[in-house]
N, C-alpha and C positions, 0 to 999 in steps of 0.2 A: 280212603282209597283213591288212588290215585285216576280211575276212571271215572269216578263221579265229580271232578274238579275240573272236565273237559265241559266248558258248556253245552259244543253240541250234543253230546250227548243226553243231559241234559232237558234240552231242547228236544230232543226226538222222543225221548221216555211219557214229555209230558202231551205230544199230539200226539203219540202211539194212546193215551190213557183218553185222553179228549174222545178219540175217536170212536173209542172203542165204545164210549157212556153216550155220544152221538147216532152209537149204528143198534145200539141195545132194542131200539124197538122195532128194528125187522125183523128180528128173532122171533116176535110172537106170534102164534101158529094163528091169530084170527086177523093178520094182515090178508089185506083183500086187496090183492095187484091190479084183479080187473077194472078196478074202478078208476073211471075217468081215464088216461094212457100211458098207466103203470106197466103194461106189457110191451108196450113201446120201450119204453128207457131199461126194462130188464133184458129186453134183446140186442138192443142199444151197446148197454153194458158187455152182454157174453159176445158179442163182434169180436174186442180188442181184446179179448181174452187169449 
C-alpha cells in the first residue's frame, strides 16, 4: 500500500498506539483523582479544552 511506505504516517500510527497503552490506566474506575493534586491538573486539563 502505498500509504504505509509514507513514514510519517508511520510514525503517527505508532505514538497514536504508545499512547493509547500509556493512558490505559485512567480508564480504571478505582483511580482516585483526589489524592495528592490530581484535581488540580484535571481542571488544569479541561481549561484548554
Amino acid at each position: 500500500m502505498k500509504v504505509l511506505k509514507n513514514k510519517n504516517f508511520i510514525n503517527v500510527l505508532i505514538m497514536f498506539f504508545l499512547t493509547i497503552i500509556i493512558c490505559l490506566p485512567m480508564i480504571n474506575k478505582n483511580l482516585n483523582v483526589y489524592y495528592d493534586d490530581g484535581i488540580q491538573h484535571i481542571a488544569r486539563s479541561y481549561r484548554y479544552l
